[in-house]
N, C-alpha and C positions, 0 to 999 in steps of 0.2 A: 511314592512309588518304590523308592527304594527299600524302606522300612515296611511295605508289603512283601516284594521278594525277597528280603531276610526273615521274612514271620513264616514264610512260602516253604523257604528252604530249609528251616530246623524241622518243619512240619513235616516235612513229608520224608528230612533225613531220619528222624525217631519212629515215624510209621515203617519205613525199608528197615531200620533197624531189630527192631522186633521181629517184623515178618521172616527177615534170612535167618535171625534167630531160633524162631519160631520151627520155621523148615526144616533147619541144620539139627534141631533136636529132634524132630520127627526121624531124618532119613537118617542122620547120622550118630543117634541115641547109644549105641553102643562102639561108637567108635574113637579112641582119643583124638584128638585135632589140636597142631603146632600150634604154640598161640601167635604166631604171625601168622596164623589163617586170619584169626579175628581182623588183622587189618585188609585184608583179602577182602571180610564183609563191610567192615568201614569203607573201603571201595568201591562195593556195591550200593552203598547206603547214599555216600556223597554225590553216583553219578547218576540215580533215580533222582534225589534233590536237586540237583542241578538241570537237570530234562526235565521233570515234571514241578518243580517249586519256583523253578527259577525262567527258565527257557519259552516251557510252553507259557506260561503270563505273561511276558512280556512279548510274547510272538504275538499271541491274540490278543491281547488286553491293551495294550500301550502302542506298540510299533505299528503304524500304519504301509504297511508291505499289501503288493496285491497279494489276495487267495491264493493264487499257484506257487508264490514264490512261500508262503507262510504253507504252503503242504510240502512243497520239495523240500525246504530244510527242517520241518518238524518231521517228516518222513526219512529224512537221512540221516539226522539227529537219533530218533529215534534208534533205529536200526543199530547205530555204530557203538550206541551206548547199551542198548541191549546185549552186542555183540561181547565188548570189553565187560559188561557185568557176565556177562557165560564164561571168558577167557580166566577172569579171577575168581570163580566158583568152582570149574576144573576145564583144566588145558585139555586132557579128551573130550570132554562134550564139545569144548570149541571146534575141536578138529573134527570130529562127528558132523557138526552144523556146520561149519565154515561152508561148504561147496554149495548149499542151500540160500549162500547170503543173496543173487541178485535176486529169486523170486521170493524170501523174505523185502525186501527192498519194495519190489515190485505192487505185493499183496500192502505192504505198508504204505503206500500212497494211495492206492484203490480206496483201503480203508479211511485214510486221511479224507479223500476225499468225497466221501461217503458221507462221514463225522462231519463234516465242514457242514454241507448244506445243509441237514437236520438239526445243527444248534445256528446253521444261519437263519434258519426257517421260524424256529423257537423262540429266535430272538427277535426279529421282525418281528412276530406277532406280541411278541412281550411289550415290545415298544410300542406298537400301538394299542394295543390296551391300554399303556400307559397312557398315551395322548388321549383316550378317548374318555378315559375316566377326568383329564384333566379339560375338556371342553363338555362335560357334562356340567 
């Protein structure tokens, strides 16, 4: 388990890595940038790995929590790490979006809870295929 969420967590910190890369050349191509911004993306990097390499796997994959309680904190989780990647990307966008946080919030469990049932549904039926190829 463990040495899956560490194979989870470079994964998905090198994929954010690029992409804020990726982005910050697009918008900000003709702009210099402090190179303690780079740790600014490093920040970004590590708290997408950490919510999605690390967090959401072991919420759904290992931890046996009911459904509501694995939507509230992947829906709050979510949110505050989205929030903190906006806050170290620029302090105005945060303050722009800040006032929008509780129906962010709101909208992010709806969704969660949306996502939940269509890979609960998904999955069921995986699993019985699987049973059924294995009683053929």
């Amino acid at each position: 388990m463990i040495a899956n969420l560490k194979h989870s967590f470079f994964q998905v910190f090198t994929v954010t890595s690029l992409w804020a890369t990726l982005l910050l050349t697009i918008f900000f191509k003709d702009q210099p940038i402090q190179m303690t911004y780079l740790w600014n993306t490093a920040g970004i990097a590590v708290i997408a790995a950490v919510l999605f390499g690390v967090m959401y796997n072991a919420l759904w994959n290992y931890f046996t929590l009911k459904p509501v309680w694995n939507i509230a904190i992947s829906s709050t989780f979510n949110i505050l790490g989205g929030m903190a990647g906006v806050w170290l990307f620029s302090e105005e966008m945060f303050q722009l979006i800040a006032p929008w946080f509780p129906g962010m919030w709101l909208l992010s469990i709806v969704l969660h809870t949306i996502a939940f049932y269509f890979y609960a549904r998904m999955d069921s039926k995986k699993k019985a295929d699987e049973l059924n190829k294995i009683l053929k």
